[in-house]
N, C-alpha and C positions, 0 to 999 in steps of 0.2 A: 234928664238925659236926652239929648237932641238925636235925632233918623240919621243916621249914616255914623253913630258912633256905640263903641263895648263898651264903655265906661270904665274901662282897663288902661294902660298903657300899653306899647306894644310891646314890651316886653316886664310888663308889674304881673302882679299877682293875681290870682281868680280865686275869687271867694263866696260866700255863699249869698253877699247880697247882690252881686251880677248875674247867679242864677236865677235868684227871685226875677231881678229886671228882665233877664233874658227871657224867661216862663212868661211873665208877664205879655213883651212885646209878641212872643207869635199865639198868647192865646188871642189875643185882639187881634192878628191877623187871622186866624182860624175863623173867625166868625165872620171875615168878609167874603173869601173864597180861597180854594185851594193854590190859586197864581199867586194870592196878595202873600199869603202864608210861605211860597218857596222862594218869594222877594224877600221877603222878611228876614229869612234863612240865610239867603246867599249875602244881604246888608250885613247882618251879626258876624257873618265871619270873616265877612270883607273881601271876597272872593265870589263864586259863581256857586249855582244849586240847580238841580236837575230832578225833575221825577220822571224816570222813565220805564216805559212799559215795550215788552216782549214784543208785542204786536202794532201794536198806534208808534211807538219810537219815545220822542220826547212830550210829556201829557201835558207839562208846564216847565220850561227854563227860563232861569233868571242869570243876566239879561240873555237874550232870546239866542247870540251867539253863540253862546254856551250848548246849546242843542246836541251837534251835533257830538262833541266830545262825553257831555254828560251819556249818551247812549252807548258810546265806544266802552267808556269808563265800567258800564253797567256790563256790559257784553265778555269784558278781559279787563277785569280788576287790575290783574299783574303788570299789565303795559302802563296803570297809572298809581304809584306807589303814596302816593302823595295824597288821595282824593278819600272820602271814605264813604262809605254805601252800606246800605240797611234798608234790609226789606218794607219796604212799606205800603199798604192797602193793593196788593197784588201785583207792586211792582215794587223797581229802585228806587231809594231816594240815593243821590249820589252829591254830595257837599264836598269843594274845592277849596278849602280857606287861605288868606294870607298866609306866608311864612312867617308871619310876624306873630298871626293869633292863635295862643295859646292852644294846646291840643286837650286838655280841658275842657275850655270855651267850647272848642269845635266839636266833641264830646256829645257836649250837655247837648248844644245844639240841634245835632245830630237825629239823639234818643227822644227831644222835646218834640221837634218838626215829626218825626215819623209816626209818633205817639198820636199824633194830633191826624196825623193822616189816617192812620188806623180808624179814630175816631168818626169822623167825616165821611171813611168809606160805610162804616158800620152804618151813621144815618143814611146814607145814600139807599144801604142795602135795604132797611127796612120800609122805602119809599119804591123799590127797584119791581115791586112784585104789581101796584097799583099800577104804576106809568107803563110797566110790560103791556097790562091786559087795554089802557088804554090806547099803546098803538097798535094791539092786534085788531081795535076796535075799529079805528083809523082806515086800517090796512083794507078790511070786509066791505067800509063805507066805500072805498077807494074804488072796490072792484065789481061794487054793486052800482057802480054808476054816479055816487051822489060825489063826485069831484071839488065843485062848491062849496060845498059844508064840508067839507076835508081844508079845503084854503082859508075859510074863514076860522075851521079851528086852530090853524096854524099861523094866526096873526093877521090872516090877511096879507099877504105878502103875495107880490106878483107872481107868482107860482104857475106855470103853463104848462113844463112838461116833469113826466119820471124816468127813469131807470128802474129794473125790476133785478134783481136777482135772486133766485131760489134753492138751495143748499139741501143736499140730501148728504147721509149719513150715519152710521152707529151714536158718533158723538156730538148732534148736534146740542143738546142740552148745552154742553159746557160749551160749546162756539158759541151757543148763544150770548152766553155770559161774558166771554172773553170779548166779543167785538160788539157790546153793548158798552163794556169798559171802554175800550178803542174808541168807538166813536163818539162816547161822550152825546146822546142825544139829546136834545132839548126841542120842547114846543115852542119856544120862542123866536123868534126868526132871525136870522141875521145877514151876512151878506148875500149870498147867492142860492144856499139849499139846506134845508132840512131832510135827515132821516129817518124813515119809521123801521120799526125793527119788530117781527115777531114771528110766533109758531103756528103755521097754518096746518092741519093734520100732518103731522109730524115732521111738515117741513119748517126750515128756516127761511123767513121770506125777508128781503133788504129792499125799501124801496126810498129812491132819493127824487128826491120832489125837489124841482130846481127851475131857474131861469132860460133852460134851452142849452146853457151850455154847463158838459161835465168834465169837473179839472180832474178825474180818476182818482182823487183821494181814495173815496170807497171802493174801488173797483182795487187797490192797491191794498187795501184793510179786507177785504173778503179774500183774494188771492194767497196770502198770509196764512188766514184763519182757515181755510182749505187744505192747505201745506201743512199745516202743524199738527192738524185734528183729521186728515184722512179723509175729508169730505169733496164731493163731487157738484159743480153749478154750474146753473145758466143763468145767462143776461140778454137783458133785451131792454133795447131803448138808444137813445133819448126819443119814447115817443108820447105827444101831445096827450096830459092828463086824460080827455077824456079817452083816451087807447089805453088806458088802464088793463083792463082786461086782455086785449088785444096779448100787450109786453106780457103778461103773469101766464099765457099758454106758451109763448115763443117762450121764454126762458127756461120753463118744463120742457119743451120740444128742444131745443139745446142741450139741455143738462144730460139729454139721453148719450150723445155724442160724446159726452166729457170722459177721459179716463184717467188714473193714476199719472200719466204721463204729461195730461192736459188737462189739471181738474176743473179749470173754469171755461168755458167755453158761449163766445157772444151768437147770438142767436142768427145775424148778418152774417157768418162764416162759412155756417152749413145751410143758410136758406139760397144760397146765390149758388148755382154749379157752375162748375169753370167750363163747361161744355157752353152754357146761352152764351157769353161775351163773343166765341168763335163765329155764331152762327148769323146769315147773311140779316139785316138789322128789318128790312121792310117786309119780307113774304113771312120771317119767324115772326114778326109782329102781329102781320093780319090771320094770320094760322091760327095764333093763339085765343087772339080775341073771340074770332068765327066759332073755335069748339068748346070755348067756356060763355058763351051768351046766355046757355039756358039757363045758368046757374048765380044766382044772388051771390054779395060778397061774405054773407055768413058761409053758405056751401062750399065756399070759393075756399075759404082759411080753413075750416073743419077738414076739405081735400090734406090743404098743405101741411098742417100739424100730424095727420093720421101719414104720411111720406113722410115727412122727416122723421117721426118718431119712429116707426117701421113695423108699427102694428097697432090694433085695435084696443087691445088694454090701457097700452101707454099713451094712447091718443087721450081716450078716455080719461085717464088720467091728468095728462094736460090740461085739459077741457073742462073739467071738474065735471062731467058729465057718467052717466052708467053707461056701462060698455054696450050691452041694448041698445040704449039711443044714439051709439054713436055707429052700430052695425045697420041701424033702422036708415040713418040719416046717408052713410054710404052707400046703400042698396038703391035709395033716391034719388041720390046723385049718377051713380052709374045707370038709371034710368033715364034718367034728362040727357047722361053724354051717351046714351046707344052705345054705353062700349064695355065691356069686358075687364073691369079694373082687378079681376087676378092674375089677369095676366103680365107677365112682367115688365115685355115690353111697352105696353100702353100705361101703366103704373110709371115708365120713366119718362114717355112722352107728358104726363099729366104735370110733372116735377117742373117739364122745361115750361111747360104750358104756363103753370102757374105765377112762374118766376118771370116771364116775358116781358119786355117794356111794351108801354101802350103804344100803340099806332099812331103814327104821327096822324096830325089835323091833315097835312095835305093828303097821304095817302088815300085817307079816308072819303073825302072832299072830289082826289082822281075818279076813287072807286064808284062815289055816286053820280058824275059827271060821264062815266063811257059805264058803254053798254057792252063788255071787255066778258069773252066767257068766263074766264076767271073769277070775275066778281059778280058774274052771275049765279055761280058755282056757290062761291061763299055764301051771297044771300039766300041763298036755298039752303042753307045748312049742308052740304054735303062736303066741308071740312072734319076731317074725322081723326082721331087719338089714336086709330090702328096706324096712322100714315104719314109721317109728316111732307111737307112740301116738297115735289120733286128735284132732286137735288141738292139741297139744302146739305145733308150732311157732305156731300161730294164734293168738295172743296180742296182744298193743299193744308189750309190751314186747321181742317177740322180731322182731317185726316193725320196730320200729323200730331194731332193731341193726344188721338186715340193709339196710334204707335208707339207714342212716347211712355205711353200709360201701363200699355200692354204688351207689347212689343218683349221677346226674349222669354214668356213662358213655356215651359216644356208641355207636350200634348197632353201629359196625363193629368199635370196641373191647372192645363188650358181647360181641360174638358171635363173636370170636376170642378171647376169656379162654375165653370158655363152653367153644370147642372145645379148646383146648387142656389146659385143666383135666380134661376129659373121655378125655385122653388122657395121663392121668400126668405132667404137667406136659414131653411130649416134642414138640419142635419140631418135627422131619421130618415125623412121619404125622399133626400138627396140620396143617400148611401146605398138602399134599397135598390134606386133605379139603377146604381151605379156598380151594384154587386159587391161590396166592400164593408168591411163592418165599419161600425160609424167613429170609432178611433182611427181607423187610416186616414178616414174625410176628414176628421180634425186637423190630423198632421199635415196633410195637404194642402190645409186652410190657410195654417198658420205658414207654412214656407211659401203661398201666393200672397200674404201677407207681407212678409218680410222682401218678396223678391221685389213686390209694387212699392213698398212703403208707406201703405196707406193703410188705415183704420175700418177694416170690414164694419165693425158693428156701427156705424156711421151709416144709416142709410140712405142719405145723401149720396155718398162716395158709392153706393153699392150700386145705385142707380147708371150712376155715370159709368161704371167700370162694364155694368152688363151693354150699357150701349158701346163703350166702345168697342167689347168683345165680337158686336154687332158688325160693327165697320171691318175690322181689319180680317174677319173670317175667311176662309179659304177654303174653307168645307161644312159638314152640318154640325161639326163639334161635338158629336153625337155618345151616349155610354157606350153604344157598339163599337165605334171606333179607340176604344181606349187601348193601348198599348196590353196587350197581355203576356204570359208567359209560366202557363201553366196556372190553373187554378186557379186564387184571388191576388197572385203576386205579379206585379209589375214590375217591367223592365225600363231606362231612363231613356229615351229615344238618343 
């Protein structure tokens, strides 16, 4: 019996030595691989065959056209009466056959290919547990620096940079499972990226090891697998293999940001505040340099992960570090900048600090060429976090950020954001100063929420929002000044 034929006529009879043959042809495709196997499929029936999965879309279609319909097919049976489908190894298998061939044939077909996929997943499964703990093995080498011996266990393949992303969760177990199916991992290399996938203390960690450029497959298969299983992530990258570590805090520092509304969140979204791009390009530059000199770039990232994430715990966590050395390590740092970092205001100058572009060469260059008070100022260190550059925020354009921002809250809303921003975004000892028990502060919270449109628990956003309550003030903002009207109850100005 010759490849592209049933050994039937297209309309004779099926009987039970074309089953043998049929059995036959896709167990010898089973044994090459699961693609050869649903070519096999869609040949016997003379038509098209699709395996497809909830989350990855199509795992293998034959020929490749077939894709996109085998998943429709899979998704609303009904709209394709014609086609038939049957669960197989955690997904559809969905076969289209000629009108010509027999619905028998397409039958046996059917039950044989799926059977065989069952099979194929079951080996998979009991190889699934070794290959797990080897890329959590991977994952550890990756972030302990050995980079190298990560590339070379993965072929040797020009490998330079990753993406990180970090998954938290009730359900990550079965995301696991689900987007290690999806993605189909292998240690073998092939055109542009390999993924490593595993559970680092109870997280789900994704890192795609690639050539510098990411076509968002995975970022489009974890998006999915968040959606479906309730889970919350950060991403960070494409940065240069050895920033391994670097991407695996930024994505924890990320992931704090994430909500139901926006479970995945890139770590570039909330490290950038829309306040720097306003601010004038050459004094915010040399400001910033001048009041982070004393600080190495370890101290420098430790600052900006403990702000974005919006406390010590979760910094700590980020960091993979005990919250001790990470209270130890700010305490030193705020020694080096002489400044006050509980305070809130200099906690947002340190945000914009961090985020700064570097100083151009010539500025630099002017600066040591005149003997300018200015830069006499700086070289003395007497650039300071309580202050920034005179002027600087007093602009049209930075002015009207802040307007834009703030601009239309009522007093009483005004000046319970105020307090509470002013106290680390903490409700109790807000309420207290505020004379209000701490359910009215909530309600408050959430209607200056809804009225800005922006995500309080984002401590990025909280930074900027307290600065610009900064800018547009017109008074102290103060809890004495709060609207009252008898006792604890408020009236709407």
């Amino acid at each position: 019996m010759g490849t592209g034929t049933t050994g039937h006529g297209p309309n004779g009879p099926w009987d039970a030595r074309d089953g043998r043959d049929t059995t036959g042809r896709l167990l010898r495709a089973a044994t090459g691989s699961g693609a050869r196997l649903i070519a096999e499929a869609a040949t016997l029936v003379q038509g098209w065959a699709v395996l497809a999965d909830p989350i990855a879309g199509a795992v293998y279609s034959a020929p490749a056209a077939a894709a996109a319909d085998g998943v429709h097919a899979a998704a609303a049976p009904h709209d394709h009466p014609y086609s038939v489908q049957l669960p197989a190894a955690g997904a559809v298998l969905v076969l289209a056959p000629a009108p010509a061939t027999p619905a028998e044939h397409t039958g046996h077909v059917a039950a044989t290919t799926a059977a065989l996929l069952e099979v194929r997943g079951q080996r998979a499964a009991e190889l699934r547990g070794e290959q797990m703990r080897l890329h959590t093995t991977l994952l550890r080498l990756l972030l302990a620096g050995h980079a190298d011996a990560v590339v070379d266990a993965l072929g040797g393949g020009a490998y330079t940079h990753v993406t990180v992303y970090r998954l938290t969760g009730e359900d990550t177990l079965a995301a696991h499972q689900v987007l290690w199916r999806a993605v189909r991992p292998t240690l073998t290399p092939h055109a542009d990226a390999c993924t490593l996938l595993g559970r680092l203390d109870g997280e789900l960690v994704v890192a795609e090891v690639h050539r510098g450029s990411d076509d968002g497959r995975i970022l489009r298969l974890v998006s999915r697998v968040c959606e479906r299983h309730g889970l919350l992530a950060g991403m960070a990258g494409p940065l240069p293999l050895a920033e391994m570590s670097t991407a695996y805090c930024d994505a924890a520092a990320a992931r704090h940001s994430a909500t139901p509304a926006h479970r995945i969140v890139p770590a570039d979204a909330i490290g950038a505040p829309r306040l720097a791009p306003l601010l004038p390009a050459a004094p915010y530059a040399r400001w910033a340099a001048a009041v982070l000199r004393p600080l190495d770039p370890a101290q420098q990232h430790l600052l900006l992960v403990w702000l974005r994430t919006g406390s010590k715990p979760s910094a700590a966590e980020a960091l993979g570090l005990s919250a001790g050395t990470v209270r130890a390590r700010i305490r030193e740092a705020a020694r080096l900048l002489d400044a006050d970092l509980e305070d809130a205001t200099v906690r947002a100058h340190l945000l914009l600090a961090l985020r700064a572009p570097a100083p151009a060469d010539s500025d630099a260059a002017a600066d040591a060429a005149s003997g300018s008070d200015e830069a006499a100022l700086r070289n003395a260190g007497e650039a300071r976090l309580e202050a920034l550059p005179g002027g600087i925020l007093d602009t049209g354009a930075v002015r009207a950020w802040a307007g834009g921002l703030v601009d239309g809250l009522e007093p009483r809303l005004r000046i319970a954001l105020t307090c509470w921003l002013r106290h680390h975004a903490r409700t109790a000892p807000a309420a207290t100063e505020l004379h209000v028990h701490r359910t009215t502060l909530t309600t408050w919270l959430h209607q200056c929420a809804d009225h800005l449109a922006q995500n309080l628990a984002d401590a990025t956003v909280r930074a900027e929002i307290h600065l610009a309550l900064r800018i547009t003030r017109c008074g102290p903002d103060a809890p004495a000044d709060l609207p009252r009207r008898g006792g604890r109850t408020y009236r709407r100005a």
